[in-house]
C-alpha positions in Angstrom: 141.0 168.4 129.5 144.1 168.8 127.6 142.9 167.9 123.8 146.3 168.0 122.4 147.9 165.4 124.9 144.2 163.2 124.7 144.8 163.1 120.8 148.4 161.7 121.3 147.0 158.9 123.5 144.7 157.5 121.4 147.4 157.9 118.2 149.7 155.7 120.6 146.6 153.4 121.3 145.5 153.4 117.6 149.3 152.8 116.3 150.0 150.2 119.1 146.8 148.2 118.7 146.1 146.3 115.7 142.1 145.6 117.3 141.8 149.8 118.6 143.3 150.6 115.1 139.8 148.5 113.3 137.5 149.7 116.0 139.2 153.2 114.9 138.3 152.7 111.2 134.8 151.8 111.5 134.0 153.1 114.3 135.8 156.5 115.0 134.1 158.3 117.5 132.7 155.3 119.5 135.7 154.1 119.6 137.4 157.5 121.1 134.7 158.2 123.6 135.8 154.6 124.5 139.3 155.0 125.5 138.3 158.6 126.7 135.8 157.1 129.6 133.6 160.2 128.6 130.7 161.0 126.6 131.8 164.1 124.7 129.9 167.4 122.9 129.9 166.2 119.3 131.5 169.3 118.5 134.7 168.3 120.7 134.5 164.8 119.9 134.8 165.6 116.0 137.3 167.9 116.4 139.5 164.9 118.5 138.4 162.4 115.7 139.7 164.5 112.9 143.4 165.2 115.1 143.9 161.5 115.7 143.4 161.1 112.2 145.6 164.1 110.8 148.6 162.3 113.5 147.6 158.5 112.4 150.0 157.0 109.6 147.0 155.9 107.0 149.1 153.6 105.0 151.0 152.6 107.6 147.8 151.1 109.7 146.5 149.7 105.6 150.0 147.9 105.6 148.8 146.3 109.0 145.3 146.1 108.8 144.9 145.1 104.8 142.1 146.7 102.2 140.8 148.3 105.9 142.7 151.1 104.9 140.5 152.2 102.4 137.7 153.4 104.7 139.9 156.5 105.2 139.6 157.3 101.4 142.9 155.9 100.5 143.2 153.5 97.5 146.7 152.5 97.2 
């Protein structure tokens, strides 16, 4: 499995879908096994949480998504 091009699908599916993007912020690594189809080592999964969230704009999904954006640790 290519972790690098898996990251940049679910960026594209977390910047592209308003509903991935809350299922993202509450649920992370649910949510990325999800559009993986596969039950991942938590040490893998972590590791592809913590790229898709370096690669996600944060206050461009609070812009969308409202005070949501403040689950990340952002308070603007």
């Amino acid at each position: 499995m290519d972790i690098k091009a898996k990251i940049d699908e679910i960026v594209n599916k977390v910047k592209s879908d308003p509903d991935i993007a809350k299922k993202f912020q509450s649920e992370p690594i649910k949510t990325v096994e999800g559009i993986l189809g596969v039950d991942l080592p938590d040490d893998v999964i972590k590791q592809v949480v913590d790229g898709v969230k370096a690669k996600v704009d944060l206050d461009g999904l609070k812009d969308k998504l409202g005070g949501l954006g403040g689950l990340f640790g952002g308070n603007k």
